[in-house]
Each structure stands twice: as C-alpha cells, then as structure tokens.
C-alpha positions, 0 to 999 in steps of 0.5 A: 120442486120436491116429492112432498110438494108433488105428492099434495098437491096433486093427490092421487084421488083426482086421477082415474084407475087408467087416464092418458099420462102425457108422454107415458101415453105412448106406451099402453097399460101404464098405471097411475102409480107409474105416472106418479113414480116418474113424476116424482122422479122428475121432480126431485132431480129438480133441474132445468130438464126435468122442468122440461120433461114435466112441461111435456107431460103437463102440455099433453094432459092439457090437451086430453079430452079427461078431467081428471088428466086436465085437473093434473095438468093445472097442478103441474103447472101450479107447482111448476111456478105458472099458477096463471096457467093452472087457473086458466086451465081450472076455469076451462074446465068448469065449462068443458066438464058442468057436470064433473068432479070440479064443479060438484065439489065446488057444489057441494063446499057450498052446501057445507059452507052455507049459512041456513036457517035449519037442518030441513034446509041443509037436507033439502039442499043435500038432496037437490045437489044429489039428484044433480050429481048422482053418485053413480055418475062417479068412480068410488074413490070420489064419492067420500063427498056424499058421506061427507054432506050427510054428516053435514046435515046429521050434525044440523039436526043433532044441534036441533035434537031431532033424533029420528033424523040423526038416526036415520042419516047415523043408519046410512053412514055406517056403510060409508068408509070413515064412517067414524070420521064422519060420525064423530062431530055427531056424537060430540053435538048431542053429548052438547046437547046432553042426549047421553043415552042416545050417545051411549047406545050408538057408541057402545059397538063402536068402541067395543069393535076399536077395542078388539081392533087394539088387540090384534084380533083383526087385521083392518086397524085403519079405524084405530086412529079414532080409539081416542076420540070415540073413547072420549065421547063415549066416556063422557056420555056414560058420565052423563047418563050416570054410569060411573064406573063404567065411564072411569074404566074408559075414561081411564083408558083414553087418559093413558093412551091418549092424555090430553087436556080434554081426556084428562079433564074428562077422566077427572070428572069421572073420578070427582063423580066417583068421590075421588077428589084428591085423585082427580085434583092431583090428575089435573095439577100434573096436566095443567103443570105439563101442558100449562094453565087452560081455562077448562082445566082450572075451572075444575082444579080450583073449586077441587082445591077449595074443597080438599081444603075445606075451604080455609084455604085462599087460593092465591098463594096456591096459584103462585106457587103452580105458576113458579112450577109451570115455569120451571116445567116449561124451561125444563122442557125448552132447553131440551128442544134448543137448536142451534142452527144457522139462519137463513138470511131474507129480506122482505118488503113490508105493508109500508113498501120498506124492505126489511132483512134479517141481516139489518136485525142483528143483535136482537132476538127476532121471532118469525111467525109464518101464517096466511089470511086463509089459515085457521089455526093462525088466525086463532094463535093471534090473540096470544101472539098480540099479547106477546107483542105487546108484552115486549113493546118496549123491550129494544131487543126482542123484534117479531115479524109476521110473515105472510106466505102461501097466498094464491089469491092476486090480491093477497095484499089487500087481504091481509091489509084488511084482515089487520086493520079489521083486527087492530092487529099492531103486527109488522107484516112482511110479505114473503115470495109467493109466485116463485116457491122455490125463493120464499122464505117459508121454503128457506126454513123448510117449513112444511106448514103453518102456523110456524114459529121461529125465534132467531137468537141475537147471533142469527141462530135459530134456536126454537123452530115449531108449527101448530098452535092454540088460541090459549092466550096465557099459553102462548105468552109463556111459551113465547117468553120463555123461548125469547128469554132463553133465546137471548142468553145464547 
C-alpha cells in the first residue's frame, strides 16, 4: 500500500464535489481532498491498523446509496489485495446505477473499440449512446468522455476526407476542454491523407495562441504541452501545401525545443525542399547517431548521401563507419547511467510449474523485462527483444526472463500461454505475485510501470534499470547488447 498507488487507482474524477466518506461522514462538510488526505495517510503508515481503518471507510462507502462512494469502495478494496471483493462490488453496481457513470463508460469504450464499416456508422452509434446518456445527466468533470467520442468520429471521417464533416465535429470540439488533445490525431489523419490546406488553416490560430502562451503573455500554459506536437503537424502541412520557408521557421522551432526523430525528420525535409542538402544530411546524421538507426531516418539519410556524393559514392563502407559511431555514441551514453545496486532476490514459478530464483542464476547475466498481456507498448518491444533472445541463444552467460505481472484477469495464465504460443514467442515466462501486491517482484524492484527492463550483472547488481520502449527492432538489439556487454565485465 502506498500514496502513488492510491492516488491511481482511485482518481479523484469518480468522486462528486460532496459524497459520504465512510467514517468521515460523521462530521458534516468534509470535502473530497480531505477524504483523500486521510486516506493517503492511512495508506502510507502501511500497517496492520491503518489496513483496519481503511476497511471502515470501504465497508461504509460499500453500503451508501452513491455511485461514486460505491466505485471507491471497490477500489479500496482492490488495492487492499481483496480484487474479488472489489469485482463484486463493480458488478453490483452496473445493476443498481443502468444509467450511471460505470455503465456509460463501458458504452462508450465500446463505441471507440468497435470495428465498423464507416464514419456514418460510428456517427450513428455516437448519437444513439448520447441520446441514452445525456451529458446533462453528469457532472462537468465527467463529461471529458463525449468530447472524447466526437473525436472518434471526426477522425473516422477525416481518413474518409469528408471535411464538412471534420468541420463540423472540429466546430463543436473547440469549446470542449483538451480541445487540442482531442484535435490532434485529426490533423495528424488528414496530413496522411494530404489535405495540407485544410490543416493549414486550422492550425494556423492554434499555434499562434501556443505561441504567445510560450511568451508568458498569459497565465492559462495547461496547453503548452501540445506546443511540440500541433507545431509538428502544422509544419508538416505548411510543407505540403509548399509554404517552405514558413514550415522551416516552425519546424525549426519544434526540432529545438522538442528534437525528435519525427521533429527532426521533419525539419529536415523542410531544409532539403529549401536546397539545404548537406544542412539536413548532417541534421539527420546527428540524430540517427544519438538516437540510432530508424528506419525513417535513414530513408532519408541515405538517398541524401548519395546525393551530396554525386552518386560516386557506395554507401556500405559509409554505413559502417556510422555504425562504428552509433556504438561508441551508445557506450558513451551507457556507462553514464550504470548503477550499481543490489538485487532483490525472487523466485518465481514459470509455464512449466518450475520454480525458478535469481539465487540459482549466479554468475550470469540476467535481463528482467516486466510486461503484461494487456500492455501495448510491451507487446510492441517483442520483436526486438526476440531478436536479442536469439542473438544470445548460445551464449551460457546471458539468461532473460519475462516476467509477467500486473494481471487482474483470473485466467491470466491462459492469456499469456496463448499469447506466446500465438506468437512462436521462445521466451521463458515466470509468473510474478499477482494478488498480493506488496510480495511481487514487480514491486521489489520499484517499478512504477511497464514495460521495464532490468539487466542484472554475474554478481547480482543491478546495473541498467529502464521502462519505456519502441518497436525499432535493431534499437533494441543494440541497447540490449550493449547493456549486457557492459553488464558482464562488472
């Protein structure tokens, strides 16, 4: 049990402006922050009668006649290691609240989940699920959903350039909160589909306003996190609809103060279009030896080589070279986050039944990857991480385990059984603590979330520990072999 668990699993949207809190109730006036505060609190004394106290307050809010009291209950109970008392108490109230928050936003994940034929079908679904859930019937914090789903169907019909209808949906979104959040994958559709012009003209006021936000010249800066990105997308169009120099001067602010392979990719092409060829070659040749060799980057790098050679030049010795600096970039960079830290010791049941401890591993270089069947961007890195796999297959010294954690599902044993053998993944799967939060392993190492990769020298010292990652599969393996390779010389 601690505060950052608490403050995630039970966000503070579910909860209205003035609900019953549990034992709290009896004194009149109490705020949410103040439920919050003192659950915190009880929560990170993280003992046998702060465990009692939170009972209280979970068995009270169980028993109110409020959703949003009986929502935090379940979640009370979930992170209190009772998940099937929390389940219960979610499926009861799909029956007591038909027409709450619970079951409209399962309504609607299955409007944005669902494969349809058209745009007009998403539309005609929208409208039917608003006209049995009015946004009326909600408070405004809880309303972020409908903004949500007429993006969902703007961005349909942006991949089927219908652009009254973009319009339209673009129109009403603009007085929505996130209104850019929700913007963004629409304009990033239709510059796909190259309706440049369009893009030109919708962003233009956008990034203007991020613009004089960035100066200071006004205190709301909550949209300031999209500068980047709206910046991108807009130089991208300006490039499309041949307004060059104008993209170079964006473009050339979003490299600097967001650099990127997209942003420098980006900027690049702006600076080929504008005759700039050894500018942009020598743009993309720092990114690719800091960041390593996408497969977009060096689309462009190396058809710009050629051409800065007037094509005398054969390409291969050129590739080696870089590679020789991309690696030596990496080491650089590697040896700068090498830790040196203790390992928890663990021992964990794999698909076989075997138990299998970091103890019995001694003497050899162990890479950790923690991931779930649920999580996207794990499932991504798996190419890569196959690749490695196999790249150390006969190598004695070097042992990777997947770890599989965060699972709510009962059967999660069957999920990830079946997601490996549809996969031909060869990974060796352990299985870490899934009802018992507080004993995983995932929790041992303080990973806060996944993917997270740990490589583990022949001593038992932690000396790489990072989450994130990308579906560059020559990325992977070279990050992965350099860490191992550093790993085992201590």
């Amino acid at each position: 049990m601690n505060l950052r668990s608490m403050k995630l699993v039970v966000p503070m949207l579910l909860l209205g402006n003035q609900v019953a809190f549990g034992q709290l109730a009896a004194k009149k006036d109490v705020t949410q922050e103040q439920l919050y505060e003192h659950l915190n609190r009880l929560f990170e004394k993280n003992t046998a009668e702060s465990k009692v106290e939170i009972l209280k307050e979970a068995k009270y809010l169980e028993n109110s006649q409020k959703e949003a009291d009986q929502l935090l209950a379940g979640r009370l109970y979930s992170n209190l290691d009772m998940p099937d008392k929390g389940e219960a108490i979610k499926a009861g109230i799909t029956k007591k609240f038909p027409k709450g928050l619970t079951v409209r936003n399962e309504a609607f994940n299955s409007l944005l989940d669902v494969e349809v034929q058209s745009a007009e079908q998403k539309e005609k679904l929208y409208q039917e699920l608003v006209k049995k859930f009015p946004e009326t019937n909600f408070d405004e914090k809880n309303r972020g959903i409908y903004a949500y789903a007429m993006g969902t169907v703007a961005l349909e019909y942006a991949k089927e350039k219908n652009m009254e209808k973009v319009s339209h949906y673009l129109d009403m979104l603009k007085t929505r909160s996130n209104y850019l959040g929700n913007m963004f994958p629409i304009v990033r559709e239709l510059n796909k589909q190259k309706q440049y012009a369009f893009v030109v003209t919708s962003l233009e006021p956008v990034y203007s306003d991020l613009q004089i936000m960035k100066t200071g010249r006004t205190k709301d800066n909550d949209d300031l996190r999209y500068l980047g990105s709206i910046g991108l997308q807009y130089g991208e169009a300006l490039l499309g609809n041949n307004e060059e120099k104008k993209a170079l001067d964006v473009l050339s602010f979003v490299y600097k103060n967001s650099p990127s392979d997209a942003s420098s990719l980006a900027y690049a092409k702006a600076l080929n279009a504008i005759g700039q060829d050894l500018n942009a070659f020598k743009l993309l040749e720092r990114q690719v030896i800091s960041n390593g060799k996408s497969s977009e980057l060096m689309e462009e790098l190396k058809p710009l080589y050629t051409k800065l050679n007037n094509n005398l030049s054969d390409t291969t010795s050129y590739l080696k070279e870089l590679d020789l600096r991309i690696n030596e970039e990496l080491l650089t960079k590697l040896k700068s986050e090498m830790v040196k830290n203790e390992a928890p010791q663990f021992s964990l049941t794999d698909r076989e039944g075997k138990d299998i401890s970091l103890a019995s591993l001694k003497g050899k270089v162990v890479v950790l990857d923690f991931w779930a069947t649920w999580c996207g961007p794990c499932k991504m890195s798996f190419p890569g991480m196959q690749a490695a796999v196999n790249k150390y297959a006969d190598d004695r010294d070097v042992v990777f385990l997947f770890i599989d954690t965060w699972q709510k599902e009962a059967n999660y044993k069957e999920l990830v059984n079946n997601f490996i053998e549809t996969n031909q993944y060869n990974f060796h799967v352990l299985f870490d603590e899934m009802k018992a939060t507080q004993k995983s392993v995932v929790s041992a190492y303080g990973v806060k979330g996944i993917p997270a990769k740990v490589v583990i020298d022949k001593e038992g010292f932690i000396r790489f520990q990072s989450s994130g990652s990308g579906a560059d599969v020559e990325k992977i393996v070279n990050e992965i072999s350099a860490k191992i390779e550093l790993a085992k010389k201590g």
